[in-house]
Structures are given as C-alpha cells and as structure tokens.
C-alpha positions as CSV (number, residue, x, y, z in Angstrom):
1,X,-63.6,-203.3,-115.2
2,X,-66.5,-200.9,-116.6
3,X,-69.9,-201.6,-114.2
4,X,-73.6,-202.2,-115.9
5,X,-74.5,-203.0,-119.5
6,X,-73.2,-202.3,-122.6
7,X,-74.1,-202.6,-126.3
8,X,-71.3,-202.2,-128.7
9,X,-72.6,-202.3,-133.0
10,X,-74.8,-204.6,-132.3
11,X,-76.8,-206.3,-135.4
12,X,-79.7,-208.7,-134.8
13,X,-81.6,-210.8,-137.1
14,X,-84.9,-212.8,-137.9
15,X,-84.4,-215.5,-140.1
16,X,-83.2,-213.2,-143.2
17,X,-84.5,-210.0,-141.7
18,X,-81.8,-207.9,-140.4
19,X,-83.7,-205.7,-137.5
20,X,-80.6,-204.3,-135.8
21,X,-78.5,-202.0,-137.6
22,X,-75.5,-201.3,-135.2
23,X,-76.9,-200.1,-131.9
24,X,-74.9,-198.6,-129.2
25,X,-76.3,-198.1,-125.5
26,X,-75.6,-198.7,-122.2
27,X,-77.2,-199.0,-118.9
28,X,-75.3,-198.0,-115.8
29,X,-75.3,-199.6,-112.7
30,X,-78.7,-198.6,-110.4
31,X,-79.9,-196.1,-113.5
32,X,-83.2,-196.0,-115.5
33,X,-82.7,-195.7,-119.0
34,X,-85.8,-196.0,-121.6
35,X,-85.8,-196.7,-124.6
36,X,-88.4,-195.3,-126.9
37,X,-89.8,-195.3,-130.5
38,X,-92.9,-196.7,-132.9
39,X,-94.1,-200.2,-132.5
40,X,-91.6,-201.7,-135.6
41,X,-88.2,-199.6,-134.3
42,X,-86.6,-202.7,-133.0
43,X,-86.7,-201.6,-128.9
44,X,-88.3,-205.3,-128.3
45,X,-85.7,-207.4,-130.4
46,X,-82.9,-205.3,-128.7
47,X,-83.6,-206.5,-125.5
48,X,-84.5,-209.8,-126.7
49,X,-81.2,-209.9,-128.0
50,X,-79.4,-208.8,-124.7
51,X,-81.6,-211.7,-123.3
52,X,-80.0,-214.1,-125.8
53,X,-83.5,-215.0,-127.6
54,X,-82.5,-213.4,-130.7
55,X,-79.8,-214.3,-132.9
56,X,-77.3,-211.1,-133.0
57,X,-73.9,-210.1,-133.8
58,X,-71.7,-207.3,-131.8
59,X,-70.8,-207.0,-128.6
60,X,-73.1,-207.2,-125.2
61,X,-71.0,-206.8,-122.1
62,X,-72.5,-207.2,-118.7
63,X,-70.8,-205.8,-115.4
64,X,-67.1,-206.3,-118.4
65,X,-68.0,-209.5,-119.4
66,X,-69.0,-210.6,-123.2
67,X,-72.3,-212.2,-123.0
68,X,-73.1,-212.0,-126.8
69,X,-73.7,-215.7,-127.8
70,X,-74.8,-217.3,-124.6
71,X,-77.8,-218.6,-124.0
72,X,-80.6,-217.3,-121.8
73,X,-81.1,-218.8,-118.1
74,X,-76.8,-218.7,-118.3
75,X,-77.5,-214.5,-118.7
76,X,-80.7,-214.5,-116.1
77,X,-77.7,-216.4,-114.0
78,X,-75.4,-213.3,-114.4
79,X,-78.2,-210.8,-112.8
80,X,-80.4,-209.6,-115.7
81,X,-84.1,-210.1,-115.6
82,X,-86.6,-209.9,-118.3
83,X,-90.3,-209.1,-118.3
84,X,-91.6,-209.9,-121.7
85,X,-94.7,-208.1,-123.0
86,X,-97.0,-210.7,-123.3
87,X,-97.4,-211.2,-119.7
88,X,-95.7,-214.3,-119.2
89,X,-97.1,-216.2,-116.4
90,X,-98.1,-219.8,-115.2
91,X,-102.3,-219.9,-115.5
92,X,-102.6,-222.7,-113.5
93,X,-100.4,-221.8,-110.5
94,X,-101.9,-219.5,-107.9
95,X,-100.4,-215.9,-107.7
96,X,-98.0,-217.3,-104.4
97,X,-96.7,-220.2,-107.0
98,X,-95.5,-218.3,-109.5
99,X,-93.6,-215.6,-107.3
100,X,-92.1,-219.2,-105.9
101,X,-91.1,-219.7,-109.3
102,X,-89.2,-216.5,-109.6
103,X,-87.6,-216.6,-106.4
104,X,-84.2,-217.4,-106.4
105,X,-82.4,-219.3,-102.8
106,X,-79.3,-218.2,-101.8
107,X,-77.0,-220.4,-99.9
108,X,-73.1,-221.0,-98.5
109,X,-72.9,-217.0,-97.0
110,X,-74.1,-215.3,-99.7
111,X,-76.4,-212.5,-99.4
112,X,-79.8,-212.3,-98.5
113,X,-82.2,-211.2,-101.8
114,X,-83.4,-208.2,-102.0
115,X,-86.6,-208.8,-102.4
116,X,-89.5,-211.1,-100.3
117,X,-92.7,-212.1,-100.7
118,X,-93.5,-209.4,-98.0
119,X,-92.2,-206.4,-100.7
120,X,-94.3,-207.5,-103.5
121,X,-97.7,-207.9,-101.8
122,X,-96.6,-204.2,-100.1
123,X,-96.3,-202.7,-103.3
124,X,-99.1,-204.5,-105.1
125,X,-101.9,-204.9,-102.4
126,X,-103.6,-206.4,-105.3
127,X,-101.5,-209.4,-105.3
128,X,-101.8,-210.2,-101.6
129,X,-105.2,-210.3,-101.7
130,X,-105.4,-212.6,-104.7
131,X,-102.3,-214.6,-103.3
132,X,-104.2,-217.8,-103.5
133,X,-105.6,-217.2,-106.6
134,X,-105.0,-218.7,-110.1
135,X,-103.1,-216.8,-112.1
136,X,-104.9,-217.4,-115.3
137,X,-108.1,-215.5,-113.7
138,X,-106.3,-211.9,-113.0
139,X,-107.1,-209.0,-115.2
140,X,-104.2,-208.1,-117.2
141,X,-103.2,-205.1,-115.1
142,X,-102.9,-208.1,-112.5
143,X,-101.2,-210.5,-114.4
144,X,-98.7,-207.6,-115.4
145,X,-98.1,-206.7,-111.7
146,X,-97.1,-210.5,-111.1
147,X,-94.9,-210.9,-114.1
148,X,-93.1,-208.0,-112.9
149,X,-92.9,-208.9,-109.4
150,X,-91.4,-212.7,-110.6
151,X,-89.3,-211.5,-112.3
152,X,-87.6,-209.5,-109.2
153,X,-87.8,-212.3,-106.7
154,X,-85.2,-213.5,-108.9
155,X,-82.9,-210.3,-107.5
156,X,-81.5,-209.5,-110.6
157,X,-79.4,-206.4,-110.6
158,X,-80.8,-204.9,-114.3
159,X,-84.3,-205.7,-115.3
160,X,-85.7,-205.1,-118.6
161,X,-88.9,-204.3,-119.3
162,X,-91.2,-204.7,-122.4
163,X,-94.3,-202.0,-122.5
164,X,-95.2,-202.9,-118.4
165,X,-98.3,-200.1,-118.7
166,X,-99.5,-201.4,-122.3
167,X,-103.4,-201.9,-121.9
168,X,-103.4,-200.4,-118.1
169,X,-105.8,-198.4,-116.4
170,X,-104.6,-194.6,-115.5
171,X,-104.3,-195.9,-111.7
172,X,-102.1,-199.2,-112.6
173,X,-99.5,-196.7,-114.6
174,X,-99.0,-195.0,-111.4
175,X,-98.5,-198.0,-109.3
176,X,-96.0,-199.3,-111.8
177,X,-94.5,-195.8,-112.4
178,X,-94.0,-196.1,-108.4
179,X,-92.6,-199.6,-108.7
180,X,-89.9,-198.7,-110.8
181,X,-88.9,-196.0,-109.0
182,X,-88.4,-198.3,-105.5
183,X,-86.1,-200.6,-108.0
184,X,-83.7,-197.5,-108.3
185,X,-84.0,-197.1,-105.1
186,X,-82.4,-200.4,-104.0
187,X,-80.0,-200.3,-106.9
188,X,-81.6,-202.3,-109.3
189,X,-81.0,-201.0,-112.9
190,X,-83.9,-200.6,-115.1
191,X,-83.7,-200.7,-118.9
192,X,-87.5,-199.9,-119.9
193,X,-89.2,-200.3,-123.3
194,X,-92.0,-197.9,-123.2
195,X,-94.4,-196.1,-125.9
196,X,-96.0,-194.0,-123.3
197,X,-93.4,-190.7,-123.1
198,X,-94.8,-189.3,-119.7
199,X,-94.2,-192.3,-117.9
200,X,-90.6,-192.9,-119.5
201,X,-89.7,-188.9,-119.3
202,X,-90.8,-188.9,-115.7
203,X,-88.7,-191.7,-114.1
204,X,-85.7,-191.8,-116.5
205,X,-82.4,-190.6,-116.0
206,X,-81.6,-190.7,-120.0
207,X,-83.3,-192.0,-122.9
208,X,-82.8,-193.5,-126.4
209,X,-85.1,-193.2,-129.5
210,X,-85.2,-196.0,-132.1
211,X,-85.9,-196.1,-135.7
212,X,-85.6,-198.5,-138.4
213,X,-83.3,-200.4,-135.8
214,X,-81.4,-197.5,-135.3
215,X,-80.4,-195.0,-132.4
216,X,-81.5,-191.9,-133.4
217,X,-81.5,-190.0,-130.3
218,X,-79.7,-190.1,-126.9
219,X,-79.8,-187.9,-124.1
220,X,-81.7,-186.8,-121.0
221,X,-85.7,-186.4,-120.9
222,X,-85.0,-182.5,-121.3
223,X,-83.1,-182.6,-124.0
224,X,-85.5,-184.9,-125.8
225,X,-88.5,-182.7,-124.5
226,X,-86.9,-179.7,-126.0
227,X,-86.0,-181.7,-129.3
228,X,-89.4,-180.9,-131.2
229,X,-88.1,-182.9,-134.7
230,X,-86.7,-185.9,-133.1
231,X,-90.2,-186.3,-131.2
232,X,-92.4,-185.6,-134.7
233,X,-90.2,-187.6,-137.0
234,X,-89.5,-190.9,-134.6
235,X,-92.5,-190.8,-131.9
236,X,-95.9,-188.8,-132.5
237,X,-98.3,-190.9,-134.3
C-alpha cells in the first residue's frame, strides 16, 4: 500500500466555477512539499479540497485509502491537519484553551502524541508567556503561531498550511521557517501553501507551481531556481 498523499486528476468546483483543472501531486511520508503560484492559481482550494471543504471530483488517497468525498473531521481523523489562512482561532479562549482544543487524548495502548504543551511554548516563547491570555488580543504573528501550534497538538501526520508568514515580521518568518523544519524532523509531512519563494525554496524538498488551476511546474527548488521562464510567466509579480 503506497505511504502519504496523493492527488490523482483532481477537478474542484465553486458553485459553477470550475477552479481545478486535473491536478496531480503528492506528498510523501515525513517530506515538505510547497506549493507555489499567484494569489487566484488555485493552491488554497486544492488543499481545501484534500480537507473535504470544497466540492471536487478525482481521486485523493491518503496513506492508499480514497478519501475524495468524505467529510472533514472524518479526514482530520485519518492524520491530516489544516491551518487555514485566516487565522482560525477561538477569541475568547485564552492561548492554553485553544491548544486544549487542538489536543487530541489517546487511550487503550496507543501511542503517546508527539507533541505537548511543553513543545509549543519551547518553540514559540511567545505563547508561553501569553498562555493565559485571550486569544482575540494577540498580534497576528501571535495568533498565527497558535493556529499552527493547535493544529499539531492534534498529531496529525501531514499538515497543510495556507500562507503561515502572510503579514509577518522578518523575525516571525524565521521562527516559523524553524517550526516547520522540527515537523520534518519528527516525521510530520508538511504540504505548504506559500507566495514567499525564499522561505518555500529553503525548507522544501520539491515544489509545484500553479496556474489557472493547473500544475505547471514540478521539481526540486534547484530546478525551479534555474527555471527563469516558469518563475516570470507563473510567479514574479
């Protein structure tokens, strides 16, 4: 049985609007692939389609298994995590309430999460120190930092990620930049949705450019690096 995720043809639609025309990718177990392209290429309602928000048609097979048609918290169930880009979190709640939330209890032998409440407030300082805090007051660098860090207290094994550095500071790129890196490093996939091509070049192990709902690019960062046309026609503003 093939391991990670994998897109087959996959269409998705608004409504009427047909955004997805056939996309192919996958995602292999404990690898960071980004995907990459203009704001209106369709790397948002791909993911929201793996997710199950979106309506699609194709195939979407996670760890050999056809999720394609099933709803969301049945796919969060099977592993996969989703940080959306509007920084989804509980206002009210302090910062310690929503990880809470996220967190997900394990029970009858199974194994212990990866993840603790100990591991996010190491990586994001920040968040320790705001712990009793509510939510709805954080800057949005903070409020991104807790959205991600929900998200993984759920211990997913793939987590996608929609523009985590949009509207950051220089300083909270890096911190996330390093964040990603330590989900690699315990053998969480990462499938990242990312405008910024530093960030996405420096931490990815391949990448895939989007246009008009289209792949129109796969490969690693040096081949997209040394691919001058692809970069002008489908990424430079």
């Amino acid at each position: 049985m093939s391991s990670g995720l994998r897109l087959e043809n996959l269409h998705a639609f608004y409504g009427k609007g047909h955004v997805l025309h056939g996309v192919t990718l996958d995602v292999k177990p404990g690898e960071i692939v980004s995907l990459l392209g203009r704001n209106g290429s369709g790397r948002s309602t791909a993911v929201k389609a793996i997710m199950g928000l979106v309506d699609g048609q194709g195939s979407i097979k996670w760890n050999g298994e056809e999720i394609q048609g099933r709803k969301a918290y049945e796919i969060a169930h099977l592993g996969i995590g989703y940080v959306p880009e509007n920084r989804d979190i509980f206002p009210a709640l302090t910062v310690h309430q929503n990880l809470q939330l996220g967190e997900k209890r394990r029970g009858n032998g199974k194994s212990e999460p990866r993840w603790s409440f100990d591991d996010m407030y190491r990586m994001f300082p920040r968040l320790k120190e705001r712990q009793h805090t509510e939510a709805g007051v954080l800057s949005g660098g903070e409020q991104q930092m807790l959205t991600l860090c929900r998200t993984l207290m759920g211990d997913p094994d793939l987590i996608m990620i929609d523009e985590p550095t949009e509207g950051l500071a220089p300083k909270i790129v890096e911190l996330v930049a390093e964040y990603l890196k330590e989900l690699k490093h315990r053998g969480v996939s990462v499938l990242l949705v990312e405008q910024k091509l530093a960030i996405a070049l420096e931490i990815s192990e391949r990448c895939y450019v989007m246009g008009h709902g289209r792949i129109v690019f796969e490969g690693a960062p040096a081949d997209l690096m040394a691919n001058a046309p692809i970069r002008k026609e489908w990424l430079e503003v």
